[in-house]
C-alpha positions as CSV (number, residue, x, y, z in Angstrom):
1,X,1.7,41.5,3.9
2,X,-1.5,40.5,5.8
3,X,-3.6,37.5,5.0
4,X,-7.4,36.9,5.6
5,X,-8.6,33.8,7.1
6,X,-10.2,33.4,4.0
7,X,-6.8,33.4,2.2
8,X,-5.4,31.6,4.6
9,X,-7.9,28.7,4.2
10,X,-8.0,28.5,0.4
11,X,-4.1,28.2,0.8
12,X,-4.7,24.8,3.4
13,X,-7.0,23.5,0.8
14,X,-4.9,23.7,-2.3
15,X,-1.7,22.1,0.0
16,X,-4.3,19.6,1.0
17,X,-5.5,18.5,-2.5
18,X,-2.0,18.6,-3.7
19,X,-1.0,14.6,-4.3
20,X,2.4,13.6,-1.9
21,X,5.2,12.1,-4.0
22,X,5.9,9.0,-2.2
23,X,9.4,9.0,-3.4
24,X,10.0,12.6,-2.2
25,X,11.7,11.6,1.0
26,X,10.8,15.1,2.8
27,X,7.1,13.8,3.7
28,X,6.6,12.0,7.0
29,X,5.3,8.2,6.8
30,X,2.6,9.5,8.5
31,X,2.2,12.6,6.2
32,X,1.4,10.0,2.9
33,X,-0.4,7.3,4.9
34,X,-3.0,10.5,6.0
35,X,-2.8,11.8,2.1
36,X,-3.9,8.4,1.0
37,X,-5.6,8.1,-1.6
38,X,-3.9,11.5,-2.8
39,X,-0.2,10.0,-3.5
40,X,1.6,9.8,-6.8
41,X,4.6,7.4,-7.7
42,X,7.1,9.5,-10.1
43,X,4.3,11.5,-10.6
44,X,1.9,8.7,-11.5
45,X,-1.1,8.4,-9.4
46,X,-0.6,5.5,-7.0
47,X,-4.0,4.3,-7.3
48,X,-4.4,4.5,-11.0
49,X,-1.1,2.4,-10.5
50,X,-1.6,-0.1,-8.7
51,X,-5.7,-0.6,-8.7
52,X,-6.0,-1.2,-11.8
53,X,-7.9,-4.4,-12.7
54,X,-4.6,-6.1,-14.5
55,X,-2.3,-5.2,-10.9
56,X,-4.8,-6.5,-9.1
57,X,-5.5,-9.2,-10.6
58,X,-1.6,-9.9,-11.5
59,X,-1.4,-10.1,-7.5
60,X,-4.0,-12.3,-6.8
61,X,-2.8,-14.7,-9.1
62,X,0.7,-14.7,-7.5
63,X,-0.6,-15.6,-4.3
64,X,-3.2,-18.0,-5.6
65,X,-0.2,-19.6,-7.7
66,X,1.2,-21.0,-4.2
67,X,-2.1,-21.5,-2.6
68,X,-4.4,-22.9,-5.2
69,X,-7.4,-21.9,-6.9
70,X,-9.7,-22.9,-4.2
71,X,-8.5,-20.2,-1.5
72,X,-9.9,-17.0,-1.0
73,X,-8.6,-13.8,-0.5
74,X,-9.3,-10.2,-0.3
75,X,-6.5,-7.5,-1.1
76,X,-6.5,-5.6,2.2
77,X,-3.0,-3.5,2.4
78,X,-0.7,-1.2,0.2
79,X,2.7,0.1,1.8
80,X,5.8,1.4,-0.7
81,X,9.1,0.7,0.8
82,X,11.7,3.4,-0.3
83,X,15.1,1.4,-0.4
84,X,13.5,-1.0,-2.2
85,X,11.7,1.4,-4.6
86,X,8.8,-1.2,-4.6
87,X,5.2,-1.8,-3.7
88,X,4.1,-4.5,-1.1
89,X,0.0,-5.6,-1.4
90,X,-1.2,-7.4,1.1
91,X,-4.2,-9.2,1.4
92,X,-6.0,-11.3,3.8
93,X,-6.3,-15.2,2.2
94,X,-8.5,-17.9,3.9
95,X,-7.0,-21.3,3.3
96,X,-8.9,-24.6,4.9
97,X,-10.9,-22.3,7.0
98,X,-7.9,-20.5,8.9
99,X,-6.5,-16.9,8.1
100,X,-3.3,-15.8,7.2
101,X,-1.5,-13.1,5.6
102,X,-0.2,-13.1,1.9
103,X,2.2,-10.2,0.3
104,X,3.1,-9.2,-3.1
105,X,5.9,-7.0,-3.7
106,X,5.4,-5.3,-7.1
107,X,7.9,-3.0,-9.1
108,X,7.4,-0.8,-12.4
109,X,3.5,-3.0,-12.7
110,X,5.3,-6.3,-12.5
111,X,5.2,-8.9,-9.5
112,X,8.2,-9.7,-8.3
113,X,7.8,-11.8,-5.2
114,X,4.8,-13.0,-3.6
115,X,4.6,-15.2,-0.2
116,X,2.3,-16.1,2.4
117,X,2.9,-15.3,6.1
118,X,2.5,-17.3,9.2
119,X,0.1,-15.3,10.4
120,X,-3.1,-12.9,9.5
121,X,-2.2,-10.0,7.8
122,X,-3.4,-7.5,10.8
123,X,-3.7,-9.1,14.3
124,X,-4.5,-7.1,17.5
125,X,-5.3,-3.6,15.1
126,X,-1.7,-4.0,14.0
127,X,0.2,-4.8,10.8
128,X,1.8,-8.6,11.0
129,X,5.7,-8.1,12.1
130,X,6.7,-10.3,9.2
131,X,5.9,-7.4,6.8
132,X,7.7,-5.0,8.8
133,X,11.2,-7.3,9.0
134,X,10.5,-7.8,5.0
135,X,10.4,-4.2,4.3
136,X,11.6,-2.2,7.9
137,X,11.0,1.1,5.8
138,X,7.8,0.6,5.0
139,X,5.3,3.5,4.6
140,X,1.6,2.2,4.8
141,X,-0.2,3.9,2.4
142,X,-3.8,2.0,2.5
143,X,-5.3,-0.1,5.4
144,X,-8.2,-2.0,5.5
């Protein structure tokens, strides 16, 4: 059987518009981080899931619940971990004019943990380590 480029092409594009399953363990890390915002949770889109107004603010106020309501913050990550089966938001809070990093790990819509790190969230272009030792199977999904 022969295929046009043409063909060809239109089949690239449907397997490109095609959402990942981010519980499907045969896609690469790197495979869903590039498919982002195209990735589904048990066929749920992810960022139906968890950028909704309620998750969001459900995560804000976990992290301003150890802070207090006069820190700022800005949600600035998303990663799933696998063996955990759960969600990890980060986001960048301001606290008495210095930066650091706060997490919240979320499961089935519900916050489960939430803490702030030592350090920024990203430092040097790179995710803070503490996230990585939290969750070492991590799969970032969304950067900012």
């Amino acid at each position: 059987m022969k295929i046009t480029k043409r063909q060809l092409r239109r089949i690239i594009q449907e397997q490109i518009a095609a959402p990942l399953e981010v519980t499907d363990n045969s896609h690469e890390p790197e495979e869903l981080s590039r498919a982002w915002p195209n990735v589904t949770y048990k066929g749920q889109d992810v960022m139906e899931l968890m950028y909704n107004d309620p998750m969001v603010d459900r995560a804000q106020n976990a992290i301003l619940d150890i802070t207090g309501d006069g820190t700022d913050l800005q949600e600035a990550y998303l990663g799933y971990s696998p063996s955990k089966d759960v969600f990890v938001m980060g986001f960048d809070v301001w606290e008495a004019g210095t930066m650091v990093g706060g997490i919240v790990e979320i499961n089935q819509n519900t916050v489960i943990n939430a803490e702030i790190l030592n350090r920024a969230l990203y430092g040097g272009g790179r995710l803070n380590p503490e996230v990585k030792e939290n969750y070492p199977d991590i799969i970032g999904l969304r950067y900012d």
